[in-house]
C-alpha positions as CSV (number, residue, x, y, z in Angstrom):
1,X,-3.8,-3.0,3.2
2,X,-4.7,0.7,3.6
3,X,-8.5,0.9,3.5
4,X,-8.0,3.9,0.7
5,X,-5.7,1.9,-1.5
6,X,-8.1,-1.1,-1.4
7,X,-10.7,1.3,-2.7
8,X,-8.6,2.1,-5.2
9,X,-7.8,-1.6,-6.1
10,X,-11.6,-1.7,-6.2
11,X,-12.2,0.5,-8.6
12,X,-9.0,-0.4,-10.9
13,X,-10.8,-4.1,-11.2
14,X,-13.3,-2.8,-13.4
15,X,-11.0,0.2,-15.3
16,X,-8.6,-0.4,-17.5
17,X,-7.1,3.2,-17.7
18,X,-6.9,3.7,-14.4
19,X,-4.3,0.4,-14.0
20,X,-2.3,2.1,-16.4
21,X,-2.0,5.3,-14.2
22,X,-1.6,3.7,-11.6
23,X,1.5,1.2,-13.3
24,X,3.0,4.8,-14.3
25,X,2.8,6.4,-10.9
26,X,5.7,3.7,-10.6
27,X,7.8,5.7,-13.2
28,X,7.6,8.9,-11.7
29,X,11.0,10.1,-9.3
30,X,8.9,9.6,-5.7
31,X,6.4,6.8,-6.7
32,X,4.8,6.9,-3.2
33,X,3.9,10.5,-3.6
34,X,2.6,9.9,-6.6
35,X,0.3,6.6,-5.8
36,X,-0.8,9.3,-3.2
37,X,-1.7,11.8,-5.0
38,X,-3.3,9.9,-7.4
39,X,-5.6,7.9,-5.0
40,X,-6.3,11.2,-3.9
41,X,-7.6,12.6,-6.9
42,X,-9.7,9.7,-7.2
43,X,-11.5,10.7,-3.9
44,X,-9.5,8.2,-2.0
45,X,-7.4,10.3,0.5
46,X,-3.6,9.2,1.4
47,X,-0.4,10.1,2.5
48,X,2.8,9.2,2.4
49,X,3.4,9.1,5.8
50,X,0.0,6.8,6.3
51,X,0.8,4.8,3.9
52,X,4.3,3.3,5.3
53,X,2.9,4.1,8.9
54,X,0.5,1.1,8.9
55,X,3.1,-1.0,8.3
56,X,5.7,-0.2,10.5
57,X,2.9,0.5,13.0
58,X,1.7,-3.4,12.6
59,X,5.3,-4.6,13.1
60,X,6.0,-2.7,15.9
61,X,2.9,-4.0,17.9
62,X,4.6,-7.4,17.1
63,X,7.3,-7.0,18.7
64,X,6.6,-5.1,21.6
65,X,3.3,-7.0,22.7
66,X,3.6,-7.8,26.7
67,X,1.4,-11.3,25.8
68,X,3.8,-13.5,23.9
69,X,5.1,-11.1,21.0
70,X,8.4,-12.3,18.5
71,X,11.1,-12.5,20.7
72,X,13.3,-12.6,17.4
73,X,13.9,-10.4,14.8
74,X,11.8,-10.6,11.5
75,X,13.2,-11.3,8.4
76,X,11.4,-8.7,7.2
77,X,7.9,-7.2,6.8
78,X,5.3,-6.6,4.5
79,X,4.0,-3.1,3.7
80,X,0.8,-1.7,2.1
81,X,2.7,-0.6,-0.7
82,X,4.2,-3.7,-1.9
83,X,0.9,-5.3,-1.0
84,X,-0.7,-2.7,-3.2
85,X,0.7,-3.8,-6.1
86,X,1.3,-6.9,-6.0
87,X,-2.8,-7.4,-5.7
88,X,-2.2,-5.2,-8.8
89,X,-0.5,-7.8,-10.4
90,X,-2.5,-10.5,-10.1
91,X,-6.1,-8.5,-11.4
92,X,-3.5,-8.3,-14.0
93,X,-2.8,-12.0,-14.6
């Protein structure tokens, strides 16, 4: 997970209000932006782009690795996002 969103999780362990903003960012019409923009104005910096870069960026080292990488298509891939708030979740449960 993105070292500024895991800061962020951090912090939303211990406060309450702040799991509510973050649940809301959620609501708004570009959710990403807005998870963003809100870890940013917590003083954990983000963008977009980093945010879905790290995971593409982890799945193409996969399958382009020269030692042994997946020589078959992945059902599918986990991103920093999803990750986010699923961790979310379960502080929640």
């Amino acid at each position: 997970m993105n070292e500024s969103l895991w800061k962020l999780l951090e912090q939303a362990k211990t406060d309450f209000h702040l799991r509510q903003e973050i649940w809301e960012t959620q609501n708004k019409a570009d959710p990403a932006l807005a998870l963003c923009n809100l870890a940013t104005e917590k003083g954990f910096p983000l963008t977009v782009g980093a945010l879905f870069a790290e995971g593409e960026e982890y799945t193409s080292n996969l399958l382009k690795s020269c030692n042994g990488g997946a020589s078959y298509p992945l059902d599918g891939w986990e991103d920093s996002y999803d990750l986010f708030f699923a961790a979310l979740a379960a502080l929640e449960s």
